[in-house]
FIGU-28450 format. One record per residue (C-alpha): residue in one letter; x, y, z. Coordinates in steps of 0.05 Angstrom, whole numbers, plus 5000, padded with zeros to 4 digits. Each point is the difference from the previous one (the first is absolute). Example, Ala and Ser with C-alpha at 12.3 -4.5 7.8 and 13.67 -1.06 7.14 Angstrom:
BEGIN
a524649105156 s502750694987 
//
This chain:
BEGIN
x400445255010 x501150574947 x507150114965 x503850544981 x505250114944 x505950545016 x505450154957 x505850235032 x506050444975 x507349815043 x504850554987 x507350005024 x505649505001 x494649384980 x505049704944 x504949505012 x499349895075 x494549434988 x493650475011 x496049554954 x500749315053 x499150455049 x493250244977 x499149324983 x500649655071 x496350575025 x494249914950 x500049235020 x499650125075 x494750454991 x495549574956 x501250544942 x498549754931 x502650554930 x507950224981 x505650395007 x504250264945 x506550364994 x497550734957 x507450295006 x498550515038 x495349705053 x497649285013 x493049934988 x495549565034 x492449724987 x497349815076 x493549645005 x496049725049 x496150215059 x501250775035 x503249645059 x504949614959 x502250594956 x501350485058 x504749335034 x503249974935 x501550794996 x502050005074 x505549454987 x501750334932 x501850655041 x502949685061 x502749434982 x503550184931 x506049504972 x506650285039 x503750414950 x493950344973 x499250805013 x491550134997 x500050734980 x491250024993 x494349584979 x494750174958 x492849535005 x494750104956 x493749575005 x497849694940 x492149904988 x497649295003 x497850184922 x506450094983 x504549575046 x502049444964 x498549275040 x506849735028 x500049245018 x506650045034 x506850485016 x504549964936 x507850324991 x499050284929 x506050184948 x503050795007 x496150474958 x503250674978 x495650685014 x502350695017 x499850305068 x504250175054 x506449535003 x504249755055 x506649715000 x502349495048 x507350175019 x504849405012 x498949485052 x504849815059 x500349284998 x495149795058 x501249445057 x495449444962 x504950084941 x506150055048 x498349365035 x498749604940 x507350314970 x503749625058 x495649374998 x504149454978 x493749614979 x496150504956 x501750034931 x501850754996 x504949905055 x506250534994 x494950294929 x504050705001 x493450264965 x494449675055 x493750374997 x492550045012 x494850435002 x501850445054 x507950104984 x504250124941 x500550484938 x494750364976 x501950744985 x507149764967 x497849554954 x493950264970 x498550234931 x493050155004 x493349905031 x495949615027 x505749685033 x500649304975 x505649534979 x499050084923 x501950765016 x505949905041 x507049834990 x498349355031 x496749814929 x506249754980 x499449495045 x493949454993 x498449655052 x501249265017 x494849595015 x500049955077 x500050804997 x494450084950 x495549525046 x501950535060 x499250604960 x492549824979 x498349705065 x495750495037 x501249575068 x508050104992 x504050525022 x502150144938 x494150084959 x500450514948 x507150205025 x502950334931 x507749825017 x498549375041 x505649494969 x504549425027 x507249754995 x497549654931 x496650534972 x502050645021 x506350494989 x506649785020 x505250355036 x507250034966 x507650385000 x501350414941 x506749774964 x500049345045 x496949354978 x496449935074 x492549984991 x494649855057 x502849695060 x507550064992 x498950734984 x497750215062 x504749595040 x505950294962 x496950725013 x499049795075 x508049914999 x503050474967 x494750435063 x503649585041 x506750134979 x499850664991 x498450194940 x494650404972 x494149734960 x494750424945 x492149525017 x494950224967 x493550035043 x492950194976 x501850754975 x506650004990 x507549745014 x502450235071 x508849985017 x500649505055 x505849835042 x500449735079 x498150585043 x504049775062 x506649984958 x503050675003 x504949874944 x494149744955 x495450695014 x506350414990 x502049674933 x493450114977 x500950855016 x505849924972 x497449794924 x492450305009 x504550645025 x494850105053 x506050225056 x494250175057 x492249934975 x497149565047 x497349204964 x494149715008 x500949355037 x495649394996 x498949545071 x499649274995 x493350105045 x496850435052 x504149795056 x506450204967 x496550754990 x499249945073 x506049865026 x503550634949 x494550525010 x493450225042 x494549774967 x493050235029 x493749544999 x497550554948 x506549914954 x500449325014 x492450024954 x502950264935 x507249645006 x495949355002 x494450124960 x498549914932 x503150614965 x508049905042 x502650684986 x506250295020 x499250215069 x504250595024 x500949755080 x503650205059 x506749575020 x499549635060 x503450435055 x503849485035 x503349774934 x501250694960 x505850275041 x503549254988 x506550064950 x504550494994 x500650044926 x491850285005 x502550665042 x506549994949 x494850064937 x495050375026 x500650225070 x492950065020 x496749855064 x494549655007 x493650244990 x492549725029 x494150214972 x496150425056 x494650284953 x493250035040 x496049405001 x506849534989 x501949385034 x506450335000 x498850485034 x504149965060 x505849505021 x494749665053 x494149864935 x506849744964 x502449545058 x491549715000 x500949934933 x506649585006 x495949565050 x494349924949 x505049714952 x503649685044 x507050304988 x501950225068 x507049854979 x501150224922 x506549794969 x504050434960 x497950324933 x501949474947 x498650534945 x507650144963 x500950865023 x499650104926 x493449784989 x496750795021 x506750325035 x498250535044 x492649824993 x495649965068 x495149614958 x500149424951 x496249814939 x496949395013 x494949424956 x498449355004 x500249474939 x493750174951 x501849554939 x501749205013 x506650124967 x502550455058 x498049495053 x502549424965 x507850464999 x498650055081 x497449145011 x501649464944 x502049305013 x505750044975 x504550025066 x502550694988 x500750485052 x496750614991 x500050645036 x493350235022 x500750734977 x501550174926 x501050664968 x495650064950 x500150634964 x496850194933 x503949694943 x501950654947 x505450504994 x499750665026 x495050394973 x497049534960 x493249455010 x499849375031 x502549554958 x492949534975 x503449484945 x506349614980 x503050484950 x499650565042 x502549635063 x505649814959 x501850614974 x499050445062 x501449445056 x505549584983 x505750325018 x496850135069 x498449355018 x502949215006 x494849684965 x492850224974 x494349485024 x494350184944 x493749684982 x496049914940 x493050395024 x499350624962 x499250615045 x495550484961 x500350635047 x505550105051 x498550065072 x505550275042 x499549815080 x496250505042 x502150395054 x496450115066 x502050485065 x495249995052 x497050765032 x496549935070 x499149234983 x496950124929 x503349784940 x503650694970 x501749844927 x507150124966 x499149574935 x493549654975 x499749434958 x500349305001 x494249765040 x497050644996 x498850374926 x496849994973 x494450035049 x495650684999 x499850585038 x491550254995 x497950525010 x493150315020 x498850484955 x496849854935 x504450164946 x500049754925 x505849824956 x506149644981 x507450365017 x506549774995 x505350335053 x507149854988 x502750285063 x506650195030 x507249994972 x502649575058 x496949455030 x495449964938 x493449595011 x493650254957 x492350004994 x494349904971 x493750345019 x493649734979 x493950315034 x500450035070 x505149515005 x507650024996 x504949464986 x507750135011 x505449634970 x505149545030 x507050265005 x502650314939 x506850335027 x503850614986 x499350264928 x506050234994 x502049424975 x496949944918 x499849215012 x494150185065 x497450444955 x499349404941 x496549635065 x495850585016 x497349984929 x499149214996 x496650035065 x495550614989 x497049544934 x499349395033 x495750335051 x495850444949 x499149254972 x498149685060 x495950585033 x496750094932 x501750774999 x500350514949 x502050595032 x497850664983 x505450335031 x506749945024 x503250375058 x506550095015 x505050405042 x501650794985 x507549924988 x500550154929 x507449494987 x497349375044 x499449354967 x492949875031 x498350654961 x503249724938 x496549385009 x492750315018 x501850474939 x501249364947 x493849695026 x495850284951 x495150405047 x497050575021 x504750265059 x499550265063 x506050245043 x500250015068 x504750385056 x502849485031 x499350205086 x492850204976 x499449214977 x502449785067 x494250285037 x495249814952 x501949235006 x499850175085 x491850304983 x499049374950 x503349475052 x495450345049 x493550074959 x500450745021 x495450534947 x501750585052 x505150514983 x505849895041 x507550375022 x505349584969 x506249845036 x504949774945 x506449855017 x504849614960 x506750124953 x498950134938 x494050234957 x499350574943 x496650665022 x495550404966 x505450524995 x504749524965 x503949975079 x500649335041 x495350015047 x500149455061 x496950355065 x492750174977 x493850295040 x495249964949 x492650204998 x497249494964 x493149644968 x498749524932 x498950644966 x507550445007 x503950185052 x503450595028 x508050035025 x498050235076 x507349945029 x506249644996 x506649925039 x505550574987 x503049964932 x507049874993 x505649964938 x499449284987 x507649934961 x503749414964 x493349704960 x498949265013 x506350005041 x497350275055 x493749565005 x505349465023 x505650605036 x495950285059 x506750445013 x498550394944 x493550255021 x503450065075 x505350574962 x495150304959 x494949975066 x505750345036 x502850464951 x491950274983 x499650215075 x507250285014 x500450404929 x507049975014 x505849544971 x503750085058 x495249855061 x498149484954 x505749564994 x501450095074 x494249605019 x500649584938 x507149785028 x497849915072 x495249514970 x503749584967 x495650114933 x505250074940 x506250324977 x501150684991 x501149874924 x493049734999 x497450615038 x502050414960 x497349704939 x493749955039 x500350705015 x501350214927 x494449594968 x495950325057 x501250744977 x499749864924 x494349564997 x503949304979 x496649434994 x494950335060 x492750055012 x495950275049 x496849465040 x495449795057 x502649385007 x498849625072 x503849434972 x505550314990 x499250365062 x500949385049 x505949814955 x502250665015 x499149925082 x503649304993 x506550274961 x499850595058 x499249525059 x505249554971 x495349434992 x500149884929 x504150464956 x496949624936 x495849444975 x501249494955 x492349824992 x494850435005 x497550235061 x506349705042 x502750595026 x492250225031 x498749415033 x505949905032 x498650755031 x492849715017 x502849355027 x504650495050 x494750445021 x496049275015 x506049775042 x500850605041 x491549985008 x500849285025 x505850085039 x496950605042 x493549715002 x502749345036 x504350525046 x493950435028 x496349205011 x506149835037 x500050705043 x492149885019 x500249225011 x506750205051 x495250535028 x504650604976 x497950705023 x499850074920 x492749944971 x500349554933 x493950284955 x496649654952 x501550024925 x494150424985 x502550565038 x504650514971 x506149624972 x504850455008 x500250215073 x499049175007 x506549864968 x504850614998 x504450205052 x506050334968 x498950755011 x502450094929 x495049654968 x495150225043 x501550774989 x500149794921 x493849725009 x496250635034 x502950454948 x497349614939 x493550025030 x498950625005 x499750064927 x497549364972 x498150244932 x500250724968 x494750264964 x501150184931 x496050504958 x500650494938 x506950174978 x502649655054 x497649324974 x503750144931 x506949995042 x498349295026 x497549704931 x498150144937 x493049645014 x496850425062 x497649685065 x497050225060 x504449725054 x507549715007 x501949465048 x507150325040 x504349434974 x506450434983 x499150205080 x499849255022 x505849794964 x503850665022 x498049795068 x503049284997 x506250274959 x501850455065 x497149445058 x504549424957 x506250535007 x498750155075 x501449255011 x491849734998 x499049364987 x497849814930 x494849465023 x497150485037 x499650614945 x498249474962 x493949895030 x499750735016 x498450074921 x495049504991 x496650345062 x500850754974 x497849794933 x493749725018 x498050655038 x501650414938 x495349504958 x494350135059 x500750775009 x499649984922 x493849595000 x497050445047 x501650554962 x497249684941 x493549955046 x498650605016 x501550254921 x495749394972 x495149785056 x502549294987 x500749495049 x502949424971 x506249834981 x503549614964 x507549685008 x504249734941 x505349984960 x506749525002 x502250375063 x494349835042 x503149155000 x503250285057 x495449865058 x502650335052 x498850654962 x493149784984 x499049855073 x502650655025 x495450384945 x493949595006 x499350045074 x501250835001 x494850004945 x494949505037 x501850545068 x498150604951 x493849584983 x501949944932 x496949354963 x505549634972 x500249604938 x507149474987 x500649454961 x499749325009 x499649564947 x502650464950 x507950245002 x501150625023 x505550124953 x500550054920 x497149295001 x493250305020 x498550624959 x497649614936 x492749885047 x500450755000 x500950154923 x494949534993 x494350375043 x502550644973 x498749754928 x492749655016 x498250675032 x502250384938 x495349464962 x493850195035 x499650714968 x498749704929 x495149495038 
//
């Protein structure tokens, strides 16, 4: 029988998840005789042996590859029987460095194998707080260059004992060729900084003073995280208290998946990610039967609850939740053992499981402690600044936060903040990416050439580096503000040009002349390219998408620097990789008070107010009936108004919902970003839910009343006040306004096409709120009229452009019941609608964009 040589190319995720064994077994089983080496950027692989036995071997290669690896293509080439070389069995050759396309393996979640041997009394890495193997543990976080092996990670400084160097080059072990692989005789050591407890007694004092109380700084695999009991309302309150966090929801970590279960709904589909290998933060619904359970909850935050009824749910209706209580077998859930602080006034929670052995050794140790089984476990920095990733900065930045700071002796190179995950129509919906996630690439179809390096946004910073058709983002940076992120920023950006092997030949960054991303792109060295930042959220929407078509742009967010040197925030936007043209925005309005009124929505309600009325008088009147300030500060807001103080013209939609919750009496101000919108969202949700359960009830009691679906009209669904239902007709009979010549010049200085009525919806709420409506329903009133403005703009933006596609992003679009309302008008108009999904929507997205913008600017010199 004839052979045939192949070589074959492995591209993806094929280092440090034991591809090599792998290919190895597979090669045996097949009767296979050549190699496999680790290139860098690819595995490559001499097959020999007869036609039949080469296409097994490719078939298990492809569907049977080791768990953690991510196959993104195979190349084969045949190799003549001249030039093949004669193999007389499979070896596992030594790493070879070559150039190519590169792929990072982000960090690990440990996996069960480990997990079981971690509590097995008899195996010698029993209670190991670093247990590993080739499918879990660091990999991102403690690399310093490629190929991935130990003699270029942080793990270097650790050699291996004897028992783990037999494992390590065993190809029949689990652990063969696992870079951090290590034991309780060889391997890091856990430890408290300023205490003389080292190993053992170290985590069982840190599992007291949990127990107790008190509040502990660990540091995991990226970074340090602020710990404390998350069922102990004094513990989560004294930890506000010092982080001076007063109402930003914490993450929490569960003990397991049972304990998610009994807090929140967790779908089969959520259930996937929460338990699988990456263990993000997952944004998920409270359990109905606990969340209306203390009274301190309705004293903090006073929100109902809220289930998620978006189409395709499990949630969807109180019957699919009472199946799904049955499925998990909690017919009878107890009350919410969460402390009210933990998320007050929240509907949802932010949940993950243990990822590192460290965290699930603070939940089960033999030590006879009690634990709780849910831990707050927030991200261990001050305000404003990184995650803390060593012991002098943990020190420095932690200690008067915390109890006790449990540290180990692993280096982390690069620091990986958590990610968080919401879920949209049972898809994950991305808030942050990192750990587990970057830096995996985003490719794209179209065959571009080049190497750019995109700082991205002000807030929320993550970057990336675009190298051909591929694009890699950053973990977490955080908010730039901050000069000590934007040190991080810096260190992070080289280790990745290091690691990615990049020389970039330009660097973009954001328009805004006085942002520290700019300064930072600027000392960089580069040629520069800026970018208008709503333009850069629909070009990381097209890049997430893989869309080359020229699309309308729905940008909505807070803050971002227009063209015209105003804030926009509401943006229609005809838009390509080439340019794009300012098609419409929401009414502009005097934005007053400078960053104050990013956090005051009540400013923007008086100046909202005052821009409509044009009088002081009729002003304050409603200002006073609503509750929104003093007539001092009214009239300071009115003065700055007419002279110009401290006051820009803006387009905001931010600041707009801020705005609507000051006016509604919802939220008057936020002490974290964002705050103060939600909480309207999470009001217009409630009243949604609660009138959606209402028309079941009415048809299931066979009501003369005729409950329609939720993909009829909304409005007519849900309303019956005659107020809001008279505001509602009038605002759409003028949806947007069209705007052209010297008209244009009287909206903004920058000229569009079409303006989306905003000043009429809020004056329309300002007069149903003062005729005695209620604010859960205006407040879904606004998310409803809003997304008919953005659809009668689209369409206008059709029938200018020819376009069908559009786009949706930008920071405000997190909110999913405003992206459900828009999406489904613009799926009814036949619109084709591109969201994200595993890029943010907000600031922590529009580096992806920068990125494609620059690599398309690249191809006219190619």
């Amino acid at each position: 029988m004839s052979e045939i040589t192949r070589r074959i190319r492995v591209y993806g995720i094929v280092q440090g998840v034991g591809f090599r064994p792998t290919v190895s077994r597979h090669a045996t089983s097949n009767g296979i005789r050549g190699n496999v080496c680790n290139k860098g950027p690819y595995v490559e692989i001499y097959a020999q042996g007869s036609a039949d036995q080469v296409d097994g071997f490719l078939k298990d290669l492809e569907e049977r590859p080791p768990k953690r690896a991510a196959i993104l293509k195979i190349n084969t080439e045949d190799i003549s029987a001249e030039d093949a070389p004669q193999f007389d069995a499979f070896d596992i050759i030594e790493s070879e460095k070559t150039k190519g396309e590169i792929f990072v393996s982000p960090d690990i979640a440990i996996c069960d194998e480990c997990k079981e041997e971690m509590y097995n009394p008899k195996d010698r890495r029993y209670l190991h707080p670093f247990i590993n193997c080739t499918c879990c543990g660091p990999r991102l976080t403690i690399l310093d260059s490629l190929p991935y092996d130990r003699e270029r990670t942080s793990m270097k400084e650790f050699p291996m004992c004897p028992d783990c160097a037999k494992e390590y080059y065993d190809p029949e072990t689990r652990r063969y060729d696992a870079q951090p692989v290590c034991c309780n005789e060889c391997g890091p050591e856990v430890y408290l900084i300023g205490r003389a407890e080292r190993g053992r007694e170290a985590i069982t004092y840190t599992r007291q003073v949990i127990h107790d109380g008190g509040i502990v700084a660990i540091k995991g695999i990226g970074g340090f995280h602020l710990c404390c009991d998350a069922t102990n309302e004094e513990a989560v309150s004294r930890l506000r208290m010092l982080k001076r966090r007063p109402a930003k929801p914490f993450a929490i970590m569960a003990k397991d998946e049972t304990v998610v279960k009994r807090e929140c709904i967790v779908t089969p589909e959520q259930e996937a990610i929460l338990t699988g290998h990456q263990k993000p933060i997952m944004l998920l619904d409270r359990r109905p039967d606990v969340q209306m359970t203390g009274e301190k909850q309705l004293e903090l935050g006073n929100a109902n609850p809220v289930i998620d009824i978006e189409a395709g749910s499990k949630t969807g209706s109180l019957e699919n939740q009472l199946q799904l209580d049955k499925e998990l077998k909690l017919e009878n859930a107890s009350e919410t053992r969460l402390a009210p602080s933990v998320a007050p006034g929240n509907p949802k929670v932010g949940v993950m499981l243990p990822y590192a052995p460290v965290q699930l050794l603070i939940f089960q140790y033999d030590d006879e402690i009690k634990m709780p089984d849910l831990l707050v476990m927030t991200s261990g920095n001050t305000s404003g600044a990184p995650i803390c990733r060593d012991d002098e900065e943990a020190v420095a930045e932690l200690s008067h936060l915390c109890d006790a700071i449990l540290s180990h002796n692993r280096k982390i190179r690069i620091r990986a903040d958590d990610t968080v995950m919401d879920f949209y129509k049972n898809e994950p919906y991305m808030i942050r990416r990192s750990r587990g996630y970057a830096p995996l690439p985003f490719m794209t179809s179209v065959d571009w050439k080049g190497q750019v390096l995109a700082v991205g946004g002000e807030l929320k910073n993550t970057f990336c580096i675009g190298v051909d058709s591929r694009f890699y983002p950053s973990p977490y940076v955080g908010d730039l503000e901050d000069l000590r992120t934007v040190k991080a920023l810096q260190e992070t950006i080289h280790r990745f040009q290091t690691l990615l092997e990049v020389e970039p030949q330009v660097v973009v960054c954001d328009l805004h002349p006085k942002y520290n991303s700019t300064v930072a792109a600027e000392s960089l060295g580069y040629p520069m390219l800026q970018v208008q930042h709503h333009y850069a959220h629909i070009l990381s929407c097209m890049t997430e998408n893989d869309c080359q078509e020229p699309v309308i742009g729905v940008s909505f967010d807070g803050t971002g620097y227009g063209t015209d040197g105003t804030i926009w925030g509401g943006e229609i936007l005809l838009a390509d990789y080439q340019d794009f043209t300012r098609f419409g925005s929401i009414t502009p309005f005097l934005q007053i008070g400078g960053d104050a009124s990013a956090k005051e929505g009540w400013r923007i309600a008086v100046s909202m107010i005052y821009g409509y009325t044009k009088d002081r008088a009729k002003a304050w009147e409603i200002i006073e009936k609503l509750g929104l300030c003093s007539e001092q500060e009214s009239k300071v807001q009115f003065t700055m108004a007419e002279r110009k103080i401290n006051a820009v013209m803006s387009t905001s939609a931010g600041r707009v919902f801020d705005a609507v919750s000051a006016i509604l009496g919802i939220r008057r101000q936020s002490s974290f970003e964002g705050e103060a919108s939600t909480a309207l969202q999470f009001a217009a949700e409630a009243f949604e839910q609660k009138n959606r359960l209402a028309e079941n009830a009415k048809q299931s009691s066979g009501s003369d009343v005729i409950a329609k679906s939720a993909d009829e009209n909304d409005a007519e669904n849900l309303f019956t006040d005659t107020i809001i239902i008279n505001a509602l007709n009038t605002l759409r009979k003028y949806l947007v306004e069209q705007k052209t010549g010297e008209e244009s010049e009287a909206v903004s200085e920058s000229e569009v096409s079409c303006v989306l009525n905003t000043e009429a919806l809020v004056q329309k709420i300002v007069e149903a709120k003062l005729q005695g409506a209620d604010s859960g329903a205006l407040a879904y009133l606004f998310h409803q009229m809003l997304a008919e403005q953005i659809v009668a703009a689209c369409i206008e933006a059709r029938k200018s452009s020819g376009r069908n596609k559009v786009a949706l992003s930008g920071g405000v679009f997190q909110n999913r019941l405003l992206l459900h309302l828009t999406e489904e008008r613009l799926m009814k108009e036949g619109f084709e609608v591109l969201r994200h999904r595993m890029i943010p929507p907000n600031d922590g997205g529009i580096a992806i964009g920068q990125a494609a913008y620059g690599m398309h600017w690249l191809q006219k010199d190619i």
